[in-house]
C-alpha positions as MATLAB code, in Angstrom:
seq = 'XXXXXXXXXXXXXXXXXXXXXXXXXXXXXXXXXXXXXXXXXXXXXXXXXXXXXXXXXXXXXXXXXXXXXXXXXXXXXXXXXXXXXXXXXXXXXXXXXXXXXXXXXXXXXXXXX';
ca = [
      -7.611  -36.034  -43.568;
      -7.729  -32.464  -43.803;
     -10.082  -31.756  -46.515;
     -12.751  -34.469  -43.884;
     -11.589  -32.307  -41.291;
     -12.135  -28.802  -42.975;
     -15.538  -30.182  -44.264;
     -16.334  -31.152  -40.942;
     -16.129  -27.421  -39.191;
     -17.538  -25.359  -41.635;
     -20.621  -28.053  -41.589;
     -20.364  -26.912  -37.690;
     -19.918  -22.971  -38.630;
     -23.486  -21.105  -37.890;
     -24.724  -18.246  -40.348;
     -26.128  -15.788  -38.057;
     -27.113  -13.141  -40.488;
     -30.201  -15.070  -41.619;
     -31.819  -15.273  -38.343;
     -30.663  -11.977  -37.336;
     -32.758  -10.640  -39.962;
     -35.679  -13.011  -39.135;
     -35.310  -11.291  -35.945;
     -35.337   -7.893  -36.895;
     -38.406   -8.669  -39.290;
     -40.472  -10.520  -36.446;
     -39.365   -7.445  -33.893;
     -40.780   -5.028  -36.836;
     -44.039   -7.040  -37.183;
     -44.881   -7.178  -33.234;
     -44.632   -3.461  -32.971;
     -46.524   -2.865  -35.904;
     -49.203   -5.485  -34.262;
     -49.282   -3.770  -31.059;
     -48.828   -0.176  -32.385;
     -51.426   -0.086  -35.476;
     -53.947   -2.770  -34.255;
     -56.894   -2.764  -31.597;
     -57.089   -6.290  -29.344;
     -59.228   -8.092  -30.354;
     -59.749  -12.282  -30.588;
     -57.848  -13.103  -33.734;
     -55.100  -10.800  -32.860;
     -54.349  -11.762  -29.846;
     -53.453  -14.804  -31.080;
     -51.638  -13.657  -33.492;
     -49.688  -11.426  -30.987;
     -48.477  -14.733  -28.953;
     -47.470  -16.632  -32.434;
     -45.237  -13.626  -33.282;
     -44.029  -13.431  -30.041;
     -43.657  -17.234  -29.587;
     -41.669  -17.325  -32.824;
     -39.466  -14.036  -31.774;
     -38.449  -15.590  -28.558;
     -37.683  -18.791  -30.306;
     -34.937  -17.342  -32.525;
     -34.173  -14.754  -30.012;
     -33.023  -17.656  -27.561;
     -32.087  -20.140  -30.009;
     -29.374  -17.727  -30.914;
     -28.500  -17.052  -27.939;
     -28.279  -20.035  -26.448;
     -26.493  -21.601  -29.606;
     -29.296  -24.568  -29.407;
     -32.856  -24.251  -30.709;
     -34.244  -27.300  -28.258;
     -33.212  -24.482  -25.250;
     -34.701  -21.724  -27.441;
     -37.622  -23.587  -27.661;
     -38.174  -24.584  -24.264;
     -38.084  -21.247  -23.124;
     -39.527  -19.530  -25.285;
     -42.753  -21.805  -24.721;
     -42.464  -21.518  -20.735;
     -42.096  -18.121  -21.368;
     -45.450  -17.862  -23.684;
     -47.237  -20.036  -21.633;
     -46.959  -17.576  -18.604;
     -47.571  -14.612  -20.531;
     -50.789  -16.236  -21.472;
     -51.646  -17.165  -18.031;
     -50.899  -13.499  -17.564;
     -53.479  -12.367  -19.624;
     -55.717  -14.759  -18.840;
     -55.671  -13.564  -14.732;
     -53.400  -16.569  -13.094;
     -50.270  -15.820  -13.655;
     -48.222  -15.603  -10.479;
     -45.038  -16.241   -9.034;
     -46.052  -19.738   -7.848;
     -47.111  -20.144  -11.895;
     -43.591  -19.150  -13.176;
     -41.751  -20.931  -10.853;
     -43.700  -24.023  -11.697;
     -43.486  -23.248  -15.642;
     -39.658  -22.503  -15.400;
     -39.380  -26.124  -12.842;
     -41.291  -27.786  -16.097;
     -38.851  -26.104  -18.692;
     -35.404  -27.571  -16.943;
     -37.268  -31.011  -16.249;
     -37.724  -31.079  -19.639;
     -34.418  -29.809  -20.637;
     -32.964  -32.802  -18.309;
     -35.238  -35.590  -20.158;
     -34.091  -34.212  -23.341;
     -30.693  -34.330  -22.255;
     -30.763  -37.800  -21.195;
     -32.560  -39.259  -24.139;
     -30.331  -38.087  -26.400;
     -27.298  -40.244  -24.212;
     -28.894  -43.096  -25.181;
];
């Protein structure tokens, strides 16, 4: 019963090294992006994947759930694209960051049943 039980929390037990230095590397590869590079098309778009996958382990680690970390992180991206593109407002946030907890709720129920 105790070996189950043992088994059991370090299956539970989160390594947070790994993604600390996934972290750290994405952080280091943004700044170099946005520090050594000139905009242009393809970079761009390579600026918002880095960023999108920054802000995804950022708050997954955080928030101790990577469906959270994901969620905003992509509300989060979304408006920072809007941003750029010339729309994005308070009314534009607010209706990204209603979207992200909706979603968080449907999440949250479908896994009940």
């Amino acid at each position: 019963m105790q070996k189950e039980l043992r088994k059991k929390i370090i299956l539970k037990r989160k390594n947070f090294l790994p993604t600390l230095i996934i972290i750290f590397i994405l952080a280091t590869l943004l700044f170099a992006l946005v520090y050594f590079t000139q905009p242009s098309g393809i970079l761009v778009i390579l600026f918002f994947i880095l960023l999108f996958a920054l802000l995804l382990f950022t708050f997954s680690l955080i928030f101790g759930n990577s469906r959270q970390g994901f969620i905003t992180s992509t509300v989060l991206v979304i408006f920072m694209v809007l941003k750029v593109l010339g729309v994005g407002n308070i009314l534009n946030f607010i209706l990204l960051f209603g979207l992200g907890i909706i979603a968080e709720i449907y999440a949250r129920f479908k896994n009940k049943n």
